[in-house]
BALOBA-1460 file (C-alpha; in Angstrom, 3 decimals):
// residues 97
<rec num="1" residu="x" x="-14.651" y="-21.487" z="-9.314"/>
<rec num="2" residu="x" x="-14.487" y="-21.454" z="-13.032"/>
<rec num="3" residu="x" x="-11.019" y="-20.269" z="-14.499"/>
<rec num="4" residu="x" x="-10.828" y="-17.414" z="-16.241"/>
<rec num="5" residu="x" x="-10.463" y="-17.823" z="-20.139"/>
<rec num="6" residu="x" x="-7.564" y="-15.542" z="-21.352"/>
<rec num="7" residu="x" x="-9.169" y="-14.069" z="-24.250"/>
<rec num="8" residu="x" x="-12.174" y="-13.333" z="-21.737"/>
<rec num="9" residu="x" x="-9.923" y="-11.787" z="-19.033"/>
<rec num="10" residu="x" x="-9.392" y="-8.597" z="-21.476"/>
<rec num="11" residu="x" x="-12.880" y="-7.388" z="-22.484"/>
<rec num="12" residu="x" x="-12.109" y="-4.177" z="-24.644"/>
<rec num="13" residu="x" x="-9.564" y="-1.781" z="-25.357"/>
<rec num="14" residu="x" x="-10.815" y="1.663" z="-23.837"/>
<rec num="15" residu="x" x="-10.355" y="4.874" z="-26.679"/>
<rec num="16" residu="x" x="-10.484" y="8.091" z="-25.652"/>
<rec num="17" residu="x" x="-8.795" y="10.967" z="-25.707"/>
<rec num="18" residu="x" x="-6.474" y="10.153" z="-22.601"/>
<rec num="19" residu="x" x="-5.616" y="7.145" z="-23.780"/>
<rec num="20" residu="x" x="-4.664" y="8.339" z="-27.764"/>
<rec num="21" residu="x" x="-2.168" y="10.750" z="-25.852"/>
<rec num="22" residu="x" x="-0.986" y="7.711" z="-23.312"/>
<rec num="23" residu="x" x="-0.146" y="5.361" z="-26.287"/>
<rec num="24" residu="x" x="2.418" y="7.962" z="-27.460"/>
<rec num="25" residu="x" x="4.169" y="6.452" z="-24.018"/>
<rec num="26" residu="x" x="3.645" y="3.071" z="-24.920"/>
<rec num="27" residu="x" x="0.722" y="2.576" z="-22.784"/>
<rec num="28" residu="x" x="-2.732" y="1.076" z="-23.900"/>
<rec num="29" residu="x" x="-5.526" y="0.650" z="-22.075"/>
<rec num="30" residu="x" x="-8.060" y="-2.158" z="-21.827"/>
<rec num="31" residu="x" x="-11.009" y="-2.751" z="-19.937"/>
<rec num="32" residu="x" x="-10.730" y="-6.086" z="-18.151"/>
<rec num="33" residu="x" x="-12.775" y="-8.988" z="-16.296"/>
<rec num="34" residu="x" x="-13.223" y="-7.932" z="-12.784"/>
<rec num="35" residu="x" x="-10.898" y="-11.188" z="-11.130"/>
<rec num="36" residu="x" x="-8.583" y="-10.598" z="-13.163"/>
<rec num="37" residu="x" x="-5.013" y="-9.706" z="-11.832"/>
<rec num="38" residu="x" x="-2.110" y="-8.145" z="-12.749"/>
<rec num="39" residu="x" x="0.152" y="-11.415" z="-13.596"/>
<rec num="40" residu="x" x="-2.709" y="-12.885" z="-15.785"/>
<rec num="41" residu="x" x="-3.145" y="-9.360" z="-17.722"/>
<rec num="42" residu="x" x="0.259" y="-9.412" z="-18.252"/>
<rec num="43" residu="x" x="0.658" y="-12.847" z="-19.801"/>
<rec num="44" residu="x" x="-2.776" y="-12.407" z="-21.604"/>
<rec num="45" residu="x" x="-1.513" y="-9.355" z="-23.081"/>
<rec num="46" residu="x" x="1.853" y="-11.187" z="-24.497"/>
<rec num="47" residu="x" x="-0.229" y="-14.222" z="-25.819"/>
<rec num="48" residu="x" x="-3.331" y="-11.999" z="-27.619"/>
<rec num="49" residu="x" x="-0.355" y="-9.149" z="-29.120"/>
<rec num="50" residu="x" x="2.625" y="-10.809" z="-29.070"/>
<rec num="51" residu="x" x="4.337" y="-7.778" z="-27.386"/>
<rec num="52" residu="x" x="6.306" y="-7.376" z="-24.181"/>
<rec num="53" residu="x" x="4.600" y="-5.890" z="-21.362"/>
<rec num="54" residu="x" x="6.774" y="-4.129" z="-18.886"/>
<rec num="55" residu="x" x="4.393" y="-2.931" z="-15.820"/>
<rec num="56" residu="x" x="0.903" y="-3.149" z="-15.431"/>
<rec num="57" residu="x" x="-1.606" y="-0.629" z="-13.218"/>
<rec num="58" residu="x" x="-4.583" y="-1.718" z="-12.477"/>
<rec num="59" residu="x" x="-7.846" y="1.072" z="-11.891"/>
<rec num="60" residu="x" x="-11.203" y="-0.272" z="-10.230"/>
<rec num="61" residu="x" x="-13.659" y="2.466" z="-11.548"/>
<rec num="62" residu="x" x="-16.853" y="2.083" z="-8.432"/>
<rec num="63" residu="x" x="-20.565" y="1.883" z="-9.528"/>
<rec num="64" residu="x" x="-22.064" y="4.801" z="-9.551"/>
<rec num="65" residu="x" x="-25.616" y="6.207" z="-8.516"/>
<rec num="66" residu="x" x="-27.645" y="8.016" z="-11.593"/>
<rec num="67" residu="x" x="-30.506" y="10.160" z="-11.318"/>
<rec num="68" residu="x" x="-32.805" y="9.902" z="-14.602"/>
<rec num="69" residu="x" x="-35.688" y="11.670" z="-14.246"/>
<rec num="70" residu="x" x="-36.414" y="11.465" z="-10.450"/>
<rec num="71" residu="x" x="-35.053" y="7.450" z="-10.750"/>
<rec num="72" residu="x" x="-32.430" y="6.371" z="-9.407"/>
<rec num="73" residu="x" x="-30.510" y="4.174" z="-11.796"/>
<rec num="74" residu="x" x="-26.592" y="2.623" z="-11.450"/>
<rec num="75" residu="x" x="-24.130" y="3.140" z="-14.024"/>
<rec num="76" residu="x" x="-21.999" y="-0.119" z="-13.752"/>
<rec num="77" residu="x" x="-18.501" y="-0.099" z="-12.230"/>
<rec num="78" residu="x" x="-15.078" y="-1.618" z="-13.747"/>
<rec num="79" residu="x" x="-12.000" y="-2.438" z="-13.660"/>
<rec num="80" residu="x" x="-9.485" y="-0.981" z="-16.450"/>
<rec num="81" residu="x" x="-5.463" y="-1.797" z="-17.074"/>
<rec num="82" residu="x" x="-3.072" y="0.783" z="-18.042"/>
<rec num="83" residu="x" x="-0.549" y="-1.722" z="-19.902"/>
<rec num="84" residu="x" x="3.147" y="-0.319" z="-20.338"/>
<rec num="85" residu="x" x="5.003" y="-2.031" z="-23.059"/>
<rec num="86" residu="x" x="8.459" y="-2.277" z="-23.927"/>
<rec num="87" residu="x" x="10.451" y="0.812" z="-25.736"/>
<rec num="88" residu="x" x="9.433" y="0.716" z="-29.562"/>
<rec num="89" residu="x" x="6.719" y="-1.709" z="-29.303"/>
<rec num="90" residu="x" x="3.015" y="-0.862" z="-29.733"/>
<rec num="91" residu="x" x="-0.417" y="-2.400" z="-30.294"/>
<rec num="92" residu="x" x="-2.841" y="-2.016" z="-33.241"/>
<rec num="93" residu="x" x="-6.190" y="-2.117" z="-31.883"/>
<rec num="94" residu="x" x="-7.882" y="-0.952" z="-35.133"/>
<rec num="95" residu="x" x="-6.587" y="-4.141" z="-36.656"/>
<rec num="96" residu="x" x="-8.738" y="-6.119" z="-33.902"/>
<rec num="97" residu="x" x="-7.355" y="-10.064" z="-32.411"/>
């Protein structure tokens, strides 16, 4: 099995309106590869940002089954991390890596 590439192992961060209102907590959220697990986020996350990561929760969103106009279509599952960082640190994701 191939090894997982730590830049690949966090795809994107995820905005929304949840997560604007979690990063007042220091907590960001990032969409990661599916094998990915909570010690490699971690150290990922302190190599990409050079921050330090205190606890990390991991979310498996399931595929889901779409009706579009009498079709039946999937809309792809994934799996997200809800990164806690340490007290006064934060990451800039409109700066980008």
């Amino acid at each position: 099995m191939k090894k997982i590439n730590y830049i690949d192992s966090i795809r994107n961060p995820i905005i929304t309106e949840k997560a604007t209102i979690m990063s007042e907590q220091n907590k960001t959220v990032f969409k990661v590869h599916k094998k990915a697990n909570k010690t490699t986020i971690k150290k990922n996350i302190e190599k990409l940002f050079k921050v330090n990561v205190v606890k990390v929760n991991i979310i498996n969103r399931k595929t889901k089954l779409k009706m579009k106009q009498g079709k039946k279509s999937f809309k792809s599952g994934y799996k997200k991390a809800v990164v806690t960082l340490k007290k006064g640190q934060s990451i800039d994701l409109t700066t980008g890596i």
